[in-house]
C-alpha positions in Angstrom: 44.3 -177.5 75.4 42.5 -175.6 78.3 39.3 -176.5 79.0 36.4 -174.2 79.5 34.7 -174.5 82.2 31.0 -173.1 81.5 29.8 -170.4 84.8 27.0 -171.8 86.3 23.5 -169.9 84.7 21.8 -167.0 87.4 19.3 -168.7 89.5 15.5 -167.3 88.0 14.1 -165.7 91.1 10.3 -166.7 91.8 7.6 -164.9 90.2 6.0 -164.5 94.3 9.4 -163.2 94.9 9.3 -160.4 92.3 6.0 -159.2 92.8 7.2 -158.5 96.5 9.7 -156.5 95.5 7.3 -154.4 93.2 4.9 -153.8 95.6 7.2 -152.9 98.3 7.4 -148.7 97.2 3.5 -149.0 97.4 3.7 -150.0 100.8 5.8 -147.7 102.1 3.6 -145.0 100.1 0.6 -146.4 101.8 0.4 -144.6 105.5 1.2 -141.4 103.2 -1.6 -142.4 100.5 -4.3 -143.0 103.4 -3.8 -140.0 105.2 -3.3 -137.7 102.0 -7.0 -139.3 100.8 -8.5 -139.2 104.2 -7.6 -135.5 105.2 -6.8 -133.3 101.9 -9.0 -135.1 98.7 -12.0 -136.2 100.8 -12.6 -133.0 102.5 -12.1 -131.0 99.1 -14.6 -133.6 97.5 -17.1 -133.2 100.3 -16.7 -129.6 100.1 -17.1 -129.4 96.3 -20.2 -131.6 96.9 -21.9 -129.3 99.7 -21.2 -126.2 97.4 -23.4 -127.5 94.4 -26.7 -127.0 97.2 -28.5 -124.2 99.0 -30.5 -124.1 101.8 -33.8 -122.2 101.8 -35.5 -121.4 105.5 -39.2 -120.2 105.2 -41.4 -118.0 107.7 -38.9 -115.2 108.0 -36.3 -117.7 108.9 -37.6 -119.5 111.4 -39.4 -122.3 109.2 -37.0 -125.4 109.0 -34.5 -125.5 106.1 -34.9 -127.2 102.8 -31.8 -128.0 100.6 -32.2 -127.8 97.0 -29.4 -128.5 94.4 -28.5 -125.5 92.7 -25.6 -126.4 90.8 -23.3 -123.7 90.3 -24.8 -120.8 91.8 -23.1 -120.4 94.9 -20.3 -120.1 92.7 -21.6 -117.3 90.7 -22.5 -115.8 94.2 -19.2 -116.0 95.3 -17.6 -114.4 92.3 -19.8 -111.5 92.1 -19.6 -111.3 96.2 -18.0 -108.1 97.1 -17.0 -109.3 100.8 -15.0 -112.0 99.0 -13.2 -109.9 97.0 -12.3 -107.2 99.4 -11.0 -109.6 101.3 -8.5 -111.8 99.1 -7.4 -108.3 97.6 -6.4 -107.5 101.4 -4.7 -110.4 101.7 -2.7 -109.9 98.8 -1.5 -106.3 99.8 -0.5 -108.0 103.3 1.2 -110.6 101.4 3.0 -108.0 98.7 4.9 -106.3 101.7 4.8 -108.6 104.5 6.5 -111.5 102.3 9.5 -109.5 101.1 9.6 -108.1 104.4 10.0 -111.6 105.9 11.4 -113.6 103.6 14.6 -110.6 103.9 15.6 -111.1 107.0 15.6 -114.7 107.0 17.6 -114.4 104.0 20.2 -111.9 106.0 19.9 -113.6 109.5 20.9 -117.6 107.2 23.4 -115.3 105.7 25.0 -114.0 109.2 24.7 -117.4 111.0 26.6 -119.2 107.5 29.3 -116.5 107.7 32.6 -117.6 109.5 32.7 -114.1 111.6 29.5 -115.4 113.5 29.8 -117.2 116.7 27.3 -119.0 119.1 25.3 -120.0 115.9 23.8 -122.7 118.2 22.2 -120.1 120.1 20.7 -117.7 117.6 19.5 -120.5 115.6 17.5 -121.9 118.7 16.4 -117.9 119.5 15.9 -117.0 116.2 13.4 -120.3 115.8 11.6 -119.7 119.3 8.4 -117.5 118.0 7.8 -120.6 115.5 7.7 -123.1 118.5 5.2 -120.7 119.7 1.7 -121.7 119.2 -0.4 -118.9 116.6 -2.7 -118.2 118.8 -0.6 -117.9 122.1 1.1 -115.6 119.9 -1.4 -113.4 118.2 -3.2 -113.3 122.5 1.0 -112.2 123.5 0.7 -109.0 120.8 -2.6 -107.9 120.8 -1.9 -107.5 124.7 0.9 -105.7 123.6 -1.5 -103.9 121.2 -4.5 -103.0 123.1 -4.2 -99.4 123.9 -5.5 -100.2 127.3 -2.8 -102.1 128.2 0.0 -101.9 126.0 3.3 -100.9 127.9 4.1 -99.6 124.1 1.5 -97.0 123.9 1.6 -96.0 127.8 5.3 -95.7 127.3 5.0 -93.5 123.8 2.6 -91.4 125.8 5.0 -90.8 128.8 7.5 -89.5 126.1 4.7 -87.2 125.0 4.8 -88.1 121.6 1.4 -88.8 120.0 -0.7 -91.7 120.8 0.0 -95.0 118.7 -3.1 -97.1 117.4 -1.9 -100.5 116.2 -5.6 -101.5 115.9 -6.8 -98.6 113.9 -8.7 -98.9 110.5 -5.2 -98.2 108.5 -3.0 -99.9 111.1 -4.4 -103.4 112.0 -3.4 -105.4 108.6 0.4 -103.9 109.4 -0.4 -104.9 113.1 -1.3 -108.5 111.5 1.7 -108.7 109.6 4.3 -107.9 112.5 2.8 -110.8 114.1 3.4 -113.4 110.8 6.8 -111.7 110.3 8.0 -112.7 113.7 6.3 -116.1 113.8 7.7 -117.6 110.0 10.8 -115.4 110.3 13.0 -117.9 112.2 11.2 -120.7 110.5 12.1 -120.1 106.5 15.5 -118.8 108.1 16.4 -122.5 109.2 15.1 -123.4 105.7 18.0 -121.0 104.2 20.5 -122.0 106.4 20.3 -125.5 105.8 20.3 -124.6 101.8 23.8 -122.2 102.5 25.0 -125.6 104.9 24.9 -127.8 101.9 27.0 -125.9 99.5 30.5 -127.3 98.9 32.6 -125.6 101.0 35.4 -126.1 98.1 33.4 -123.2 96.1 34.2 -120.9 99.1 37.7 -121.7 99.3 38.1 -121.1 95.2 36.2 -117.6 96.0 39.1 -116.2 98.5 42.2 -117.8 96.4 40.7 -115.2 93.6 40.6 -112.4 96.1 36.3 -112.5 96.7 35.8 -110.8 99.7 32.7 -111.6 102.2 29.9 -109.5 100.3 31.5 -110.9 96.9 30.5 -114.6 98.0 27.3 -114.0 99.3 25.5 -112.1 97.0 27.4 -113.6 93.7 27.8 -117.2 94.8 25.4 -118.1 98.0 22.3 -116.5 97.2 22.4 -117.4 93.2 22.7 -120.9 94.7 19.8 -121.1 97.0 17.7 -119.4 94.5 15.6 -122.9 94.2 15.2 -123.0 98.6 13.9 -119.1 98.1 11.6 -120.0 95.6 9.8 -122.7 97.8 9.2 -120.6 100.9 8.4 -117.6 98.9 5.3 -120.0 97.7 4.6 -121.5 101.4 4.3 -117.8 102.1 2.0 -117.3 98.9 -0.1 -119.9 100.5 0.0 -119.0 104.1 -0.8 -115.5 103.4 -3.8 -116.6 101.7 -4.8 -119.2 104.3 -4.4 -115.8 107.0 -6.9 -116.9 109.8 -5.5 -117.0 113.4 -4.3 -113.1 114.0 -7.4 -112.0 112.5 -9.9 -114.2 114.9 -7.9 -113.3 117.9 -7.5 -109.6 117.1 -10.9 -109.0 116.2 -12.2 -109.3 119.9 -10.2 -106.3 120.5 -10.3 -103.9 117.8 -13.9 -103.2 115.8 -11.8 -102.7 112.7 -12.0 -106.4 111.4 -14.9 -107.8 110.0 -15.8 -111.2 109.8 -15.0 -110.7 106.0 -11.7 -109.3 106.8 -9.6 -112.4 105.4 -10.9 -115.4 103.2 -10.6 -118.2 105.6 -12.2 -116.2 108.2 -15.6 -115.0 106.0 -16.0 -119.0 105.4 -15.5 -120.0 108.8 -18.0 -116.9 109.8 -20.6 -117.7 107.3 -20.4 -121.5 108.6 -20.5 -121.5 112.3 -21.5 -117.7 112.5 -24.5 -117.9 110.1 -24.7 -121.4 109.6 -24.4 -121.5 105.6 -22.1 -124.1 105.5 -22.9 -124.5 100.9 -22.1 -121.2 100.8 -19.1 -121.6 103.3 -18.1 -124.7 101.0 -17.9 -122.7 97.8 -15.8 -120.1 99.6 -13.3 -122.7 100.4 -13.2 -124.0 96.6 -13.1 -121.3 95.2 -10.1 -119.5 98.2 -8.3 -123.0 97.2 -7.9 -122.4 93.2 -7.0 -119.1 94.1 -4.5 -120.1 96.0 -3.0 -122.8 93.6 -3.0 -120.4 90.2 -0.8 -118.2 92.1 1.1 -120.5 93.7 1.7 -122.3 90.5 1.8 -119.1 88.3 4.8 -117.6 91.1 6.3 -121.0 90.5 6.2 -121.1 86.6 7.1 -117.4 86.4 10.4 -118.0 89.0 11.3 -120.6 87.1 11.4 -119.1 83.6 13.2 -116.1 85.0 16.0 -118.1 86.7 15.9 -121.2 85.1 15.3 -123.8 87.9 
């Protein structure tokens, strides 16, 4: 009769043990947690806080200031301000043609550097990704030199040709002017965001697609793009919220060209009516109200993808 021979019982780990293990997620989300508190929620809580005051100046101005609370009436101000509204409805034309515009070609330039025609992809990723690397306003100084009718080789060179004179800085021009300068900044940026998407697709669904014959065009508008839908999704709504957050072109710009206001984007009438005009509760409810703007239709673009498509 063989005799059983009972396996020895698990050892009970210590309770000091176990609660190490539970905390360690939390302490890896702690640098993250700090920083998120210290840089995103506390300045949107301070901001919220500074919008619910005015300040009142007496003597035509030149008394000192008095803050009162008001509550919400720079709130009200701000949705019955027609400077506000101009703007953001600006911003949203820009971003209806720019965004399509942009997001395009970084969709056909992933494309071309995933196709297996394409050669020195090393090199057109790093050229394609070099106006990113470029600071915004380095940039935005780099075109509006190239814009300035004074000096632009463009415009002198267009005239030599004696066609008629080009005015990137006009009144119906400078928002396009604007645009070309985001469309070859984020270009090369959401492009390496695509490719990387079209580099992680099994290359096994490819090599199904030419056994049945699919040529080229077949597998990338029928099999690539459907699956990258998700990656296009996500910088479409980075570009939702940069073209909302607009700011840089504008300030540079507007030292050369009379045609933008210091209302002419959202971002830039707060930062004006801060540290132009020193209404910093007024500037504050700008902000608040610019940032649920720019979260319903980020979140409305995302829930409205995702119905359609099914992410």
């Amino acid at each position: 009769m063989a005799l059983e021979v009972a396996s020895p019982r698990p050892r009970r780990q210590p309770r000091q043990t176990l609660r190490r293990r539970a905390l360690a997620p939390y302490l890896f989300l702690l640098p993250f947690g700090l920083l998120f508190i210290l840089f995103f929620i506390a300045p949107l809580i301070y901001a919220l806080y500074q919008s619910m005051f005015q300040s009142h100046r007496s003597g035509l101005g030149l008394g000192a200031a008095t803050v009162s609370f008001s509550g919400l009436a720079n709130f009200a101000d701000v949705v019955h301000d027609p400077n506000f509204a101009a703007s953001v409805g600006r911003v949203l034309l820009y971003g209806i043609v720019q965004v399509p515009v942009m997001l395009g070609l970084a969709l056909i330039l992933a494309l071309f550097l995933d196709s297996a025609a394409a050669r020195f992809k090393a090199f057109f990723r790093l050229a394609f990704f070099v106006p990113y690397a470029i600071p915004g306003i380095i940039a935005a100084l780099l075109w509006g030199y190239l814009y300035d009718p004074a000096l632009s080789p463009i415009v002198k060179g267009v005239q030599a040709l004696g066609l008629p004179r080009l005015d990137f800085l006009g009144a119906g021009t400078v928002l396009w002017s604007i645009a070309n300068i985001a469309t070859w900044t984020y270009t090369g940026y959401n492009m390496l965001i695509i490719f990387a998407a079209l580099q992680a697709i099994p290359s096994e669904i490819y090599e199904s697609a030419r056994m049945d014959g699919s040529s080229g065009w077949h597998v990338a508008w029928h099999i690539k793009i459907p699956l990258i839908v998700p990656t296009l999704i996500l910088t479409c709504i980075f570009s939702i919220i940069g073209t909302l957050q607009l700011f840089g072109e504008p300030q540079v710009l507007s030292a050369i060209s009379n045609n933008i206001s210091s209302s002419y984007t959202p971002v830039l009438y707060a930062y004006n009516t801060a540290f132009n005009y020193n209404n910093y509760n007024y500037a504050a409810a700008l902000s608040v109200v610019l940032a649920l703007v720019i979260c319903v239709l980020s979140f409305g673009f995302l829930r409205i993808t995702q119905r359609q498509s099914g992410v």
